[in-house]
C-alpha positions, 0 to 999 in steps of 0.5 A: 294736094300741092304745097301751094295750096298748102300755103294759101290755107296756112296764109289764110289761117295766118291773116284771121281767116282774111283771104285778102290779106292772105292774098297779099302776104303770098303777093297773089291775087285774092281769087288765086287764093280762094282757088288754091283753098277750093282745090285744096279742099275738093282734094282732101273732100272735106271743108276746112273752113266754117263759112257764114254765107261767103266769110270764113269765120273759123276753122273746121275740127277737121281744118284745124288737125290739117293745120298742124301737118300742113304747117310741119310739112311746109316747115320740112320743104323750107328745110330741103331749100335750105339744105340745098343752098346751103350745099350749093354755097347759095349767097343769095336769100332773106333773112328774118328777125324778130326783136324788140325796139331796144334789141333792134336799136342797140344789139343788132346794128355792128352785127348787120354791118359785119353781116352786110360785108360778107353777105352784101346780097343777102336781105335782111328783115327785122320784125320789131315787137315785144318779146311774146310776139317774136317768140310766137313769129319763131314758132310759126316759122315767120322769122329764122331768129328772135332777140329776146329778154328775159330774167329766168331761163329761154324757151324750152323749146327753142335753141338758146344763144345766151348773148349778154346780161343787162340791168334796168336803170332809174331816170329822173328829170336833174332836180328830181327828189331821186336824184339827190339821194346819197345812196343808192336807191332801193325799191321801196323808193319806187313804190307810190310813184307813178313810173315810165315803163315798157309795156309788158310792164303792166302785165301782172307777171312781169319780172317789175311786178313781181319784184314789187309783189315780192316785198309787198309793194305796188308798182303804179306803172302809169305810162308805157311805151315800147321804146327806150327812147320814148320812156326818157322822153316821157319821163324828161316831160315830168310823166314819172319816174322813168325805168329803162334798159341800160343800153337804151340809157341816154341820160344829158343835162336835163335826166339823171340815171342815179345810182341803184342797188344791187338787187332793185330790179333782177338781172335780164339776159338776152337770147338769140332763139332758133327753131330746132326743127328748121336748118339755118342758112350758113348766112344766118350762122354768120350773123349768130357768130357775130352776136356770139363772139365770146362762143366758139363756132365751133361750140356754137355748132354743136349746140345746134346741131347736137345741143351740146351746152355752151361752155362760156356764160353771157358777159354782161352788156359793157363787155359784151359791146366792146366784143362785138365792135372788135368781133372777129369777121363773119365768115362766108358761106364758103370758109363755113362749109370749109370748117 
C-alpha cells in the first residue's frame, strides 16, 4: 500500500467514481489510475469499489471506512511537507482558496498584492463558489483557506479569523417608488415585491428568509445570481428590488442604495477558516496577517496554535478597508521563523 495509490482512490472518490476525471485531477493517465486502484485493492484483498460490468457506481462498506483513513492519513503526509518547508524556509509552493465572487472580488485583492511582493514565487488559486461549497473544499483538504459569510457564529470545527462585519443594501432603478421615501426602509417595505438576490437566498434557512419568516412576511426572491455585480445589473433592467452586500455596491446615475434601518437585514461577518488539523505554510500565515491587520501576529499565532481567542473583535467593512490598504507589510518566511 502506497500513498499514491491512496490518492487514486481518494481522486476517485472525489471525481463521482470518474477515473477519467480523477485521471486529470492527479494529471495522470486513466490506466495509471486504475492501476494504482488494482494494486491498492490486490494489497488490501478486498474491492472498494461496487462495479456494474466495468463502472464504479459506489463505494463498498468496506471502501467506505478505508475512505476515511486514508484520507486522514494523506492529510498527515501534506502536514510532514509542509513541516519540512516550513523549516527549510521553502518560498516556493501553492496556495489555495476557497471563497465567494464577492469576497473574491472585494477582500482578497490588497491582500494578494501584499502577498505577491513578499512571496513572488508563490502560486495562488482561488476556488470561488457559495460559502457551503468552500466550507466543504476546506473539510476535504482541497484548499488551505475559505472566505466566508455568515450572520451567526463560524464552523465549530474550523479555526476562525474574524475579519470584518458587512451589512446587505437595497438597490432600486432612480425613480423607483423606494427610492423616494423620507425615511429609512423597513422590511415590511420589501415584502410582496419581487427581489434580486444571491443565491443561497432562496434557500428557506437563509438568514433573508428567516428574517422575513420571523415578522410573518414572505420574502419573493425572483432572481438570483452569485455576483454582486450581476444582481445590480438585474435590478438596472427592472427585474426587482435589488439586495446586494455593501462592498459589491456600485450605485451610478441610474441605481440608488437608499437609506435602510438598523434592523432590515442581520449584520454578516466574514470569516477566514483554517483546518485545525492541517500545518499552514508560513506564506499562507502572511496572507492571514494581511487579512487580519487589527490582530496581533502574535495573537493570530496562539489561536492556531493553542486556540486561544482573539482579543480584538471584527471592524466593520469601512474600517476594516482602510486597514488593509495601509496594513502592515506581509512578513517573509524568514522574518516569521525569526518571531
Amino acid at each position: 500500500m502506497t500513498l499514491t495509490q491512496l490518492r487514486s482512490f481518494i481522486a476517485i472518490v472525489d471525481c463521482g467514481h470518474n477515473v477519467t476525471l480523477a485521471a486529470q485531477r492527479l494529471h495522470a493517465t486513466q490506466s495509471g489510475v486504475s492501476k494504482q486502484l488494482a494494486q491498492l485493492e490486490a494489497a488490501l484483498g478486498m474491492s472498494l469499489f461496487v462495479r456494474r460490468a466495468r463502472a464504479l457506481t459506489g463505494l463498498t462498506e468496506a471502501g467506505a471506512q478505508v475512505l476515511v483513513h486514508a484520507r486522514r492519513l494523506l492529510a498527515e503526509s501534506a502536514n510532514i511537507q509542509a513541516l519540512s518547508d516550513n523549516l527549510r524556509r521553502e518560498r516556493h509552493g501553492v496556495l489555495r482558496i476557497a471563497t465567494t465572487h464577492t469576497q473574491a472580488l472585494h477582500a482578497l485583492p490588497p491582500a494578494l498584492q501584499a502577498l505577491e511582493r513578499a512571496w513572488p514565487e508563490v502560486a495562488v488559486h482561488v476556488l470561488p463558489g457559495d460559502d457551503a461549497d468552500g466550507l466543504q473544499a476546506l473539510i476535504d483538504g482541497h484548499v488551505d483557506l475559505a472566505l466566508l459569510s455568515g450572520t451567526g457564529a463560524p464552523p465549530g470545527d474550523c479555526i476562525a479569523v474574524p475579519l470584518y462585519r458587512w451589512r446587505r443594501r437595497v438597490v432600486v432603478p432612480a425613480g423607483h417608488p423606494l427610492a423616494g421615501l423620507q425615511r429609512p426602509l423597513r422590511l415590511d417595505d420589501l415584502a410582496g415585491r419581487r427581489l434580486v438576490s444571491y443565491a443561497s437566498s432562496q434557500l428557506a434557512g437563509s438568514s433573508l428568509q428567516r428574517a422575513f419568516a420571523q415578522r410573518g412576511l414572505r420574502a419573493d426572491v425572483a432572481v438570483t445570481a452569485r455576483d454582486g455585480d450581476l444582481i445590480q445589473t438585474y435590478t438596472r433592467a427592472g427585474l426587482g428590488v435589488g439586495i446586494v452586500a455593501e462592498m459589491a455596491l456600485d450605485p451610478r446615475d441610474d441605481l440608488v442604495a437608499p437609506p435602510i434601518a438598523d434592523d432590515l437585514l442581520p449584520p454578516c461577518t466574514t470569516w477566514l477558516l483554517l483546518h485545525p488539523a492541517r500545518v499552514l505554510r508560513d506564506f499562507g500565515f502572511a496572507l492571514l496577517a494581511a487579512l487580519a491587520p487589527h490582530q496581533a501576529v502574535v495573537d493570530l499565532r496562539r489561536l492556531i496554535a493553542d486556540g486561544q481567542p482573539l482579543p480584538e473583535p471584527a471592524p466593520d467593512w469601512q474600517a476594516w478597508r482602510v486597514a488593509t490598504r495601509i496594513a502592515r507589510p506581509v512578513a517573509s518566511k524568514a522574518t516569521a521563523a525569526a518571531r
